[in-house]
N, C-alpha and C positions, 0 to 999 in steps of 0.2 A: 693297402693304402687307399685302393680307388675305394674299398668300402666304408674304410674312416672318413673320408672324404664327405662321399651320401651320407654317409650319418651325421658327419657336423653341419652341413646346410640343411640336413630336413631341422636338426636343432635348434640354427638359426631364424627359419624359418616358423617354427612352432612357439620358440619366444618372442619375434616379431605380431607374430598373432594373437598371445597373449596378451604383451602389451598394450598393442591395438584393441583390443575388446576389453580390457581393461580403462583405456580412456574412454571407451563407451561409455562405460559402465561410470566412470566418474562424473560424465555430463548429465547423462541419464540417471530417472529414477530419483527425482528431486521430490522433498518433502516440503510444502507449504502450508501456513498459517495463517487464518484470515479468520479476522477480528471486524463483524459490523456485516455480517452479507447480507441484512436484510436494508439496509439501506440505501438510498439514492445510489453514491460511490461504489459501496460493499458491493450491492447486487452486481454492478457491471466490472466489478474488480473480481468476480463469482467467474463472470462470464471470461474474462480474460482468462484466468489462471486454467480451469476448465478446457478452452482454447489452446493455451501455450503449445507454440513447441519451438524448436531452434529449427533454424534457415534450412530448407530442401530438407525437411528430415519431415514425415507424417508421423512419427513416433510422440506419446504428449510426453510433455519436459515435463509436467510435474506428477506422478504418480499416485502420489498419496494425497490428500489435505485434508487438513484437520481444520473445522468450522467452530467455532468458538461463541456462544451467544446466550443471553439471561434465559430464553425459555424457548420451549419448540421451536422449532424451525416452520413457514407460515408455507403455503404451495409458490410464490413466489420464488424461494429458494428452493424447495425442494421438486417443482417442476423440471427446474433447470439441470440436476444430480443424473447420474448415469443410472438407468432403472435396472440395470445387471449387476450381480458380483462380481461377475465376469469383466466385464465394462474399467476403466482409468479412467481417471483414478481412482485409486481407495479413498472412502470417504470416513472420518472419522467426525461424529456429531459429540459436545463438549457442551453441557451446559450449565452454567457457572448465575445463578440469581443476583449475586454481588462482584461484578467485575475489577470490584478496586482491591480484590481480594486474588487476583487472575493468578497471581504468583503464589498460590499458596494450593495451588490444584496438583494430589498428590500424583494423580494419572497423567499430567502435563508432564511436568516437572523432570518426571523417570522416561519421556519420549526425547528426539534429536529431531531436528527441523535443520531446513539450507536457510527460507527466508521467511516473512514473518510481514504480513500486510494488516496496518494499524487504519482501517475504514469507520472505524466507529465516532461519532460525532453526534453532539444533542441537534436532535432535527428541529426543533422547537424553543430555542434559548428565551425566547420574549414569552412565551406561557410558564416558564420556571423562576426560581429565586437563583441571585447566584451561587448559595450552595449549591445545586443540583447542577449547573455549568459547569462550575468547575469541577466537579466529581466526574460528569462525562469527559470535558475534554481534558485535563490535566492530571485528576488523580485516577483516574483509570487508564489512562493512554502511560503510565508511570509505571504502575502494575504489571501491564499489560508488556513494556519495555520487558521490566526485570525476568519475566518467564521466558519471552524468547533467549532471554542471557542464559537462563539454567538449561533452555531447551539446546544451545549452542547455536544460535542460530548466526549464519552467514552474514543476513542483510537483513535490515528491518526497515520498510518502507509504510513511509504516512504521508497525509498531509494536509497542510495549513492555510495559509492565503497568503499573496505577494504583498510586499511590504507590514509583514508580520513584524512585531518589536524586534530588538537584536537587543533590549536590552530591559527586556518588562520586571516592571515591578512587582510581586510578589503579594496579593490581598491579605490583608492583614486578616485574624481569626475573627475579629468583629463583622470585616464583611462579608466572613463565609457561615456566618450563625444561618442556619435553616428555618425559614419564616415558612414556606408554603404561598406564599404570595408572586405572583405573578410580576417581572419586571415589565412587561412590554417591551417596545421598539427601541428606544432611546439608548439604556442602558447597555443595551448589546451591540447598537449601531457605535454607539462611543468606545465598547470595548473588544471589540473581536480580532482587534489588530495585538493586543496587549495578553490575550485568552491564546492568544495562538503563540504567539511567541513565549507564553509559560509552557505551552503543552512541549513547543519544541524544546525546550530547553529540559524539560523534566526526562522527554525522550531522551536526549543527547546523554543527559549525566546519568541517567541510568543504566544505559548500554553500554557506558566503561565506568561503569562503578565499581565493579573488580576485576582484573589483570587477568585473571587465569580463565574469566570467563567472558570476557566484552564477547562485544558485537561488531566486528570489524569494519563494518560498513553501512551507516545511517544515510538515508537516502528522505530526502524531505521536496514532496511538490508540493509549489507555492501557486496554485490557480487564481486568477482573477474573479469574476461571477462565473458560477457553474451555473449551465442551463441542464436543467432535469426532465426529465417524462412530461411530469406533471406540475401542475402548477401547488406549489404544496402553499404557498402565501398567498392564493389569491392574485389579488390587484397589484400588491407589489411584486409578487413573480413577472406578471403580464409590464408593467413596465419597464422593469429589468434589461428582460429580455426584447422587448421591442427597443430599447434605447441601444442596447450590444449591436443588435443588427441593422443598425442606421450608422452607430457611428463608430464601429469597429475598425472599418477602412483610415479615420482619423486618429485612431488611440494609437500610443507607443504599442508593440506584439505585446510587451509582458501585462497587458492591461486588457487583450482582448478575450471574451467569452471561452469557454470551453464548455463540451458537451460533458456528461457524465462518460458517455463513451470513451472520448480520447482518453479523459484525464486518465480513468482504468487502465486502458490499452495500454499508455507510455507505462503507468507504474507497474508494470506488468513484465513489459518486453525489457524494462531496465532489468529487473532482477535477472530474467533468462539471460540477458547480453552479462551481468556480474559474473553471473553462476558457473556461465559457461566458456567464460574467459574473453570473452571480445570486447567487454567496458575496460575493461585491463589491459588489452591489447592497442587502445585504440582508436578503433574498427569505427565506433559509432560517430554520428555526425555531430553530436552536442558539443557543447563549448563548454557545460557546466564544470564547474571545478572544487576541489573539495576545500572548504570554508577553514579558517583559524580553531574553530571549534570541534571539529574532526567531522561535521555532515557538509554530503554532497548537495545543494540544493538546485531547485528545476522552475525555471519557470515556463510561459506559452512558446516560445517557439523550441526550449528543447522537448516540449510536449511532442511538437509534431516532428524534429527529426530523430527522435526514438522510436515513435509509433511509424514514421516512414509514409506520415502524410502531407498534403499544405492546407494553405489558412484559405479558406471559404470564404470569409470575411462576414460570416451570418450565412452565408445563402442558403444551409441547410442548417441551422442551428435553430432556427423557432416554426418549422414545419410543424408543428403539433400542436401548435397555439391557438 
C-alpha cells in the first residue's frame, strides 16, 4: 500500500509538471508576421517584436518572424536581426515584388503564425496617383489580411489614423485608373481619413471572410500625427511637430503626438498581452473595447497604458529636430 501510494503522488506529481511546462510551452514560442519593416512604423514595430517578452520572464515571446517585403531587406533592417543561428528568434526573409498578391505565396500559405503585424503604408501618398494609394493602403493591406487567415493567424494588428471614416466610400474604378501623375498635398490631406477607413474595413471583412478560417482578433491603432526619426516632409514635418509640442498639453489625449516608438511598443505588447492571455483576462489598463464590427480599436492614451508609459506632453518627442 505505502508503495502504491509513492507511486500515485510521484504520478501526480510528473502530470502536474507536465501540464505546467505544457502551459509554457503554449505562451511560449510565438510565430510573428511583419509586413513593412523597412518603414518609419515597421522598423520600430521590427524592434519591438525582436524585444518582446512576457512580464519577469528574459525568455523572447516571439521565436520565429517571418519578414515579408517587395525586395531585399536594406542594413537598416538587417543591422537590427540576430547575427547568429543560434540567436531568437528565427528569421524567415519572404520576398514577394507584388504584395497585392501576399495571399497567393505558396511558401506562406503552407506556414502557421499566432499574430500578424500590418506596418506597411505609402510613405509618399502626394508624389503618387491615387491608384498607387490605394494599392499600398487598401489593396495590399487586403491581401495581406487574407494570408494571415490561411496562415491561421491569432491577431492581426495595423494601423490607421484617429477619426478614420466608419463609413467611407468606396473609389469608384474611374478614380483608381493609373495616370503616373503625381497628386500632391491636397488630395491626400482631403482623403486620408476616407483611405484609412477603406483600408480598415477591407482588413476587418477579410479576416472573417471565412468561418473555418477568421482571424479572431483584429486589433486597429488609431494614432494622431506620428513623429519619426526624421523629417521625411521637410517643412511640413518640422511644423507638425513643433505645433504637437506646444500645444499637446491643450489637445484632447486622443489628438496628441505619438512617437514612432510608442506607437510600435503598444502594438506590440498588445498582441503578447492577447497571446498570452492577460488582454482576455483583464489584466491591462485599457479601456478600449471591441467595436460592432468585430475590431478592437486603440487610440493615444491606450497607447501609453499598454506600453506602460505616461504622456510627456512633447518634452521628448521633437528632440531630433
Amino acid at each position: 500500500m505505502l508503495f502504491r501510494g509513492i507511486t500515485r503522488s510521484f504520478s501526480l506529481l510528473l502530470i502536474t509538471a507536465v501540464v505546467s511546462l505544457s502551459g509554457i510551452s503554449s505562451v511560449r514560442g510565438k510565430t510573428a508576421v511583419l509586413f513593412g519593416a523597412t518603414g518609419g512604423v515597421g522598423n520600430d514595430v521590427l524592434r519591438a517584436i525582436l524585444n518582446a517578452k512576457e512580464k519577469n520572464d528574459d525568455y523572447p515571446f516571439f521565436t520565429k518572424l517571418v519578414m515579408v517585403g517587395r525586395r531585399a531587406f536594406p542594413p537598416k533592417v538587417e543591422d537590427l536581426l540576430p547575427q547568429s543561428p543560434d540567436e531568437l528568434p528565427e528569421i524567415v526573409r519572404v520576398e514577394i515584388p507584388n504584395l497585392e498578391h501576399a495571399d497567393e505565396h505558396e511558401l506562406l500559405t503552407e506556414m502557421e503564425t499566432d499574430a500578424c503585424f500590418i506596418a506597411v503604408g505609402s510613405g509618399f501618398p502626394m508624389q503618387s496617383d491615387m491608384h498607387d494609394w490605394h494599392s499600398v493602403d487598401v489593396t495590399m493591406a487586403g491581401s495581406m489580411t487574407r494570408l494571415c487567415s490561411k496562415m491561421r493567424a491569432t491577431s492581426i494588428t495595423m494601423f490607421t489614423s484617429v477619426d478614420a471614416d466608419t463609413n467611407p466610400e468606396p473609389f469608384r474604378d474611374e478614380d483608381l485608373i493609373q495616370t503616373g501623375i503625381p497628386m500632391g498635398w491636397w488630395p491626400v490631406l482631403m482623403g486620408t481619413l476616407r483611405m484609412m477607413g477603406l483600408k480598415e474595413l477591407t482588413v476587418i471583412s477579410n479576416a472573417n471572410a471565412t468561418a473555418a478560417k477568421e482571424i479572431p482578433h483584429v486589433r486597429i491603432f488609431q494614432p494622431s500625427d506620428i513623429i519619426t526619426r526624421e523629417l521625411r516632409y521637410g517643412w511640413f514635418d518640422w511644423a507638425v511637430f513643433k505645433f504637437h509640442a506646444v500645444f499637446d498639453p491643450w489637445l484632447p489625449t486622443r489628438y496628441h503626438s505619438v512617437t514612432t516608438e510608442l506607437l510600435a511598443k503598444a502594438m506590440v505588447q498588445d498582441a503578447v498581452h492577447l497571446l498570452s492571455g492577460l488582454a482576455a483576462a483583464g489584466t491591462t489598463t485599457t479601456t478600449a473595447s471591441t467595436d460592432p464590427d468585430g475590431a478592437t480599436r486603440f487610440t493615444y492614451d491606450d497607447f501609453l497604458s499598454i506600453a506602460g508609459e505616461e504622456d510627456t506632453f512633447g518634452e521628448t518627442k521633437t528632440t531630433e529636430l
